[in-house]
C-alpha positions, -999 to +999 in steps of 0.1 A: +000+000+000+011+038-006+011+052+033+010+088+036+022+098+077+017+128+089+046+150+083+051+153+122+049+110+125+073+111+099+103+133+109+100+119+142+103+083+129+129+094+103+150+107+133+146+075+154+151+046+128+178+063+109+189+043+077+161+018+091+133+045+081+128+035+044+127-001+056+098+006+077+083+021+050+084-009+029+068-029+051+037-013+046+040-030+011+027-059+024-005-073+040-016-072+078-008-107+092-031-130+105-031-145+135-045-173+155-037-179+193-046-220+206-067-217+235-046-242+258-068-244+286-091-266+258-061-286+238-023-285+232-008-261+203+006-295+190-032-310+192-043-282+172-019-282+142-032-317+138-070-311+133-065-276+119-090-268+089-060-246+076-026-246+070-006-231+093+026-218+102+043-212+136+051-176+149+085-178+163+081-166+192+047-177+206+046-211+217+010-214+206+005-191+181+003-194+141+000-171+116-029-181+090-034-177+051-048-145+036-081-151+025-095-170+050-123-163+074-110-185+103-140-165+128-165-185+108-155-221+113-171-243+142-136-247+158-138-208+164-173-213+184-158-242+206-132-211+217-104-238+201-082-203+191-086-168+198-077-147+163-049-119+173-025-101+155+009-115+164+028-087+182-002-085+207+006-119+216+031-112+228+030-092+263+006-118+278+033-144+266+058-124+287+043-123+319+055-150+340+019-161+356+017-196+370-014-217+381-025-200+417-016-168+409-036-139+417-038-115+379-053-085+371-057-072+332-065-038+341-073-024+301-087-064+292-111-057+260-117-068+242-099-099+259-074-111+236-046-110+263-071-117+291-077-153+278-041-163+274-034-152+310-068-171+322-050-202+301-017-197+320-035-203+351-047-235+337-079-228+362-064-219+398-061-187+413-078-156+405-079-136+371-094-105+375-104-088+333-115-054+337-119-028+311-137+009+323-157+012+289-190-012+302-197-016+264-158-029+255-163-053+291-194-072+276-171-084+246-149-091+273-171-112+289-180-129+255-144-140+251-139-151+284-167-173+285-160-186+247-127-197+260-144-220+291-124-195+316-138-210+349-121-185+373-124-153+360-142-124+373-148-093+348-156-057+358-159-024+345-140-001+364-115+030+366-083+020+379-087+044+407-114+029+423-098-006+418-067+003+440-088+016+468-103-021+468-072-042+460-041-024+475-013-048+473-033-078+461-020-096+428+009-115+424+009-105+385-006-075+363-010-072+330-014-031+319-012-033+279-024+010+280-039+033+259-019+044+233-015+065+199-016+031+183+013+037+158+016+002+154-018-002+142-010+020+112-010-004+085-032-026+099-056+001+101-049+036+089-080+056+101-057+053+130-034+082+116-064+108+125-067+099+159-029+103+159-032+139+148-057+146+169-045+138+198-008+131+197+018+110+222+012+138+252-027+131+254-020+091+259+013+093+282-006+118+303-032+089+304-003+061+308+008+082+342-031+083+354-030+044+351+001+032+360+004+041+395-030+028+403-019-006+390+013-003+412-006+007+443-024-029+434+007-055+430+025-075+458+057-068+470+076-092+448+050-092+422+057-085+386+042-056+362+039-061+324+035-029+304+029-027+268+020-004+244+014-003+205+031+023+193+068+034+186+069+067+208+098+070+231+075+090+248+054+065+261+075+036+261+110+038+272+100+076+285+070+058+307+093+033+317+116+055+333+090+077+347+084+044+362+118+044+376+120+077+389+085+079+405+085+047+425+117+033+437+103+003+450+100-009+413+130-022+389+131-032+356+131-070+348+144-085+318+116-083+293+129-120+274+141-147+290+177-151+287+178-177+264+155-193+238+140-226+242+138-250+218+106-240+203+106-204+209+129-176+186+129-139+198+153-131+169+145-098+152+126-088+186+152-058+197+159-040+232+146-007+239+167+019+234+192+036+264+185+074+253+149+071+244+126+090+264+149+104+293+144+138+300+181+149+306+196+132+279+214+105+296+214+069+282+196+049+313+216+016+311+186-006+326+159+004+296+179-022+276+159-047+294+128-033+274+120-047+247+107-038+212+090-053+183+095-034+150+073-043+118+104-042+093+121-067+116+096-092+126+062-105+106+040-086+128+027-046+135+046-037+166+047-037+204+064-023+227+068-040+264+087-037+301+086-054+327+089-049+363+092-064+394+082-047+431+106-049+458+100-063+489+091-035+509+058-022+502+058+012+509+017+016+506+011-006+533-018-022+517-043-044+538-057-077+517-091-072+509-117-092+530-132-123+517-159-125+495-190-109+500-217-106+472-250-083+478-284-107+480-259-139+480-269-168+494-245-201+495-247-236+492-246-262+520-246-298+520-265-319+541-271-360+531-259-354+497-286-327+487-274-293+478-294-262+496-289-225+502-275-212+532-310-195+542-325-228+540-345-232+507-338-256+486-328-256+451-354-269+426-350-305+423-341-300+385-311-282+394-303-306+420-306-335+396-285-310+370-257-304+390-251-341+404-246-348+366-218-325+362-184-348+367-162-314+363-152-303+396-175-281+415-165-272+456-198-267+466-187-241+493-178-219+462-215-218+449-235-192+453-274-180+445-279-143+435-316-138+419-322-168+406-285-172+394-260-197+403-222-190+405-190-209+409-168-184+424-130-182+426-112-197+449-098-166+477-125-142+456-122-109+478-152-084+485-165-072+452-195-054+468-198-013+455-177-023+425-194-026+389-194-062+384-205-081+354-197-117+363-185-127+395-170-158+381-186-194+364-224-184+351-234-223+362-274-213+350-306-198+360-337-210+381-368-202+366-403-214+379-385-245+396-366-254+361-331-248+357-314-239+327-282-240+323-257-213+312-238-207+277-204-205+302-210-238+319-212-254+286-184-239+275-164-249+304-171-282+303-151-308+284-170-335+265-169-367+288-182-342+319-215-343+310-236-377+302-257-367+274-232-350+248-239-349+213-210-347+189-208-338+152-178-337+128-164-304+122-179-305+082-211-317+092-239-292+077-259-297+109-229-277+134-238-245+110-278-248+119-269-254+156-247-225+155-276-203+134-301-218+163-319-238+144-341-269+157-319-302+149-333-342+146-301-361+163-287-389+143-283-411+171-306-421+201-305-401+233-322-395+265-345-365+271-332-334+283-303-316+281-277-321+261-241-309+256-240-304+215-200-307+204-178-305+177-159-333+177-147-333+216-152-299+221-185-284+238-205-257+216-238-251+243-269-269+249-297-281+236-326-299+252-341-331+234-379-341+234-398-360+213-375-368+192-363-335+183-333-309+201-346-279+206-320-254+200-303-233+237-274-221+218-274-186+232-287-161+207-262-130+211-235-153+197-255-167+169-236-172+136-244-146+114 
């Protein structure tokens, strides 16, 4: 394509790439990669590359990420609507690949929509722990949500607030924190140029002045000892090695990490991914040895738009002080109790025998202590879920499903959570089977093979797509209508 910056873009890049600047240019010659992520807490990359409709190719440096053809439409295959791969371009892979979460961890994705970083952190937990997704636009959370739930994320809890307001509630809480900010979105410009007028609108100073309203929120909010990951995806020293060192200089009880791990493993390549640079961004001048532990990804250098990332680790003294927040406490909750085997709420009434006789079917694990009733709905919490109460909330973890009139009906989530030999009545078609695109379009289906009233988990292949509940002969369709296939 013929670009056309804006004349202030371009003498500023000119000046920082140097001899590289015309490559840069060229690489808006070619097309946009593709990108598809493999949801691992549903199958291995290796799985995936097996049964893969398309050809595929590794991305060096993502250990479950491929880049795809052009000219496919990857979002409209059935695999896609079992959350088998999230589609993402391949820089912004990386900064949740970076940060070094591990099953138990407590996580917060402060700026999480529309999710694409969110899900690969809720994979690294592989279901333990806590991962908190929140995103302060309420209409960018609910396709949060979406993805969350298309990716079976059990222990998630998704809200829509300012970072502000978060820190007064979680002061020193997470172990790990994701904050990929707001940015001028240089590295966007070829994959989408309409960017370039919001560029000269509003500049570098409107988003680093944003970038310094954020970041020592999410600071206020990590564990002495935890670790920061911040990313942007744009080229601006301004807001990336400049934020960085504001970093620095503003809260000495953070230090820069190294970005990559020292060495490459066997299946991973961070060739052609660079360090930041020592004399970008620092007020007096002065190259700042330690921003080489930055890293960035240039277009012209790796087969992907750009990213920038940093990340940091919090000493062991906390200087805030922070208190843990109390245990969870959910307005109009009730809980679960057991007694002979028979689940009831807390205040005594019992739960309508067709949820009981739904929720004994369920072989996935369910701690019973964790389940709670909030008008009509039932929740599988998260495991050491602190006091969400005054905070906008829209899930507090697992949607299990919904009493209504003494039935239950189970969620979308649930479903989507579940793997195939967890529920008893599962229904499986092959991924080129005409009948997955009617279930998908929520149509009424005739199964092809006998099975018992009720509900029952439709798949493709092993993996769950939602419900559908089987009488006479005939499944009426519970695929959940906002995601119907279009």
């Amino acid at each position: 394509m013929q670009v056309q910056f804006p004349a202030e873009y371009e003498k500023r890049m000119r000046a920082q790439l140097g001899q590289e600047y015309e490559d840069y240019v060229c690489c808006f010659k070619d097309p946009s990669l593709g990108g598809m992520r493999v949801n691992t807490l549903k199958l291995s990359a290796d799985l995936f590359a097996q049964i893969s409709p398309y050809p595929l190719t590794r991305i060096p440096w993502i250990k479950n990420g491929y880049f795809y053809p052009e000219g496919l439409s990857p979002a409209k295959h059935p695999f896609y609507y079992a959350g088998l791969y999230y589609l993402q371009e391949p820089s912004a892979m990386t900064p949740a690949s970076l940060l070094p979460v591990s099953p138990g961890d407590f996580v917060l994705d402060l700026c999480a929509a529309p999710g694409g970083k969110s899900t690969e952190l809720a994979a690294k937990l592989c279901g333990s722990g806590i991962l908190v997704a929140n995103d302060i636009s309420n209409s960018r959370a609910k396709a949060l949500l979406k993805n969350i739930e298309l990716f079976g994320v059990k222990n998630a809890v998704v809200l829509s607030e300012a970072p502000g307001k978060l820190s007064e509630r979680f002061g020193g809480f997470f172990d790990k924190i994701l904050v990929d900010a707001p940015c001028s979105g240089e590295g966007m410009f070829r994959k989408s140029p309409a960017i370039m007028k919001n560029w000269e609108q509003y500049g570098t100073g409107y988003y680093s002045s944003l970038q310094k309203q954020i970041l020592p929120e999410a600071i206020k909010m990590l564990k002495p000892g935890g670790k920061l990951l911040y990313s942007t995806c744009t080229f601006s020293p301004e807001e990336d090695e400049g934020m960085a060192a504001y970093i620095l200089d503003h809260f000495p009880e953070m230090e820069l990490l190294d970005a990559l791990p020292k060495e490459n493993t066997a299946d991973i390549s961070y060739n052609g991914i660079l360090p930041g640079k020592t004399e970008w961004g620092v007020q007096d001048g002065a190259p700042r040895d330690e921003l080489k532990r930055t890293v960035r990804l240039w277009p012209h250098k790796i087969r992907g738009e750009g990213h920038f990332i940093a990340l940091f680790g919090k000493k062991a003294e906390d200087t805030y002080g922070a208190e843990s927040p109390g245990s969870a406490k959910i307005p109009g909750e009730t809980r679960f109790c057991r007694e002979a085997g028979v689940l009831k709420l807390s205040d005594g009434r019992m739960l309508s025998s067709e949820s009981r006789e739904f929720l004994k079917k369920i072989s996935m694990p369910l701690d019973r202590g964790r389940i709670i009733g909030r008008e009509g709905r039932l929740y599988l919490l998260p495991e050491g879920l602190p006091d969400l109460s005054g905070l906008r909330v829209l899930r507090h973890g697992l949607l299990l499903g919904e009493e209504k009139k003494g039935r239950f009906e189970p969620s979308q989530a649930l479903a989507m959570a579940l793997k195939r030999g967890e529920y008893p009545e599962t229904y499986s078609m092959h991924q080129d089977d005409p009948d997955l695109v009617r279930y998908l379009k929520c149509e009424t289906l005739e199964p092809k093979e006998p099975l018992a009233d009720g509900y029952v988990l439709v798949c493709v292949g092993d993996y769950p797509l939602g419900w559908a509940k089987l009488s006479g002969g005939r499944m009426k369709n519970k695929y959940l209508p906002g995601w119907r296939m279009q």
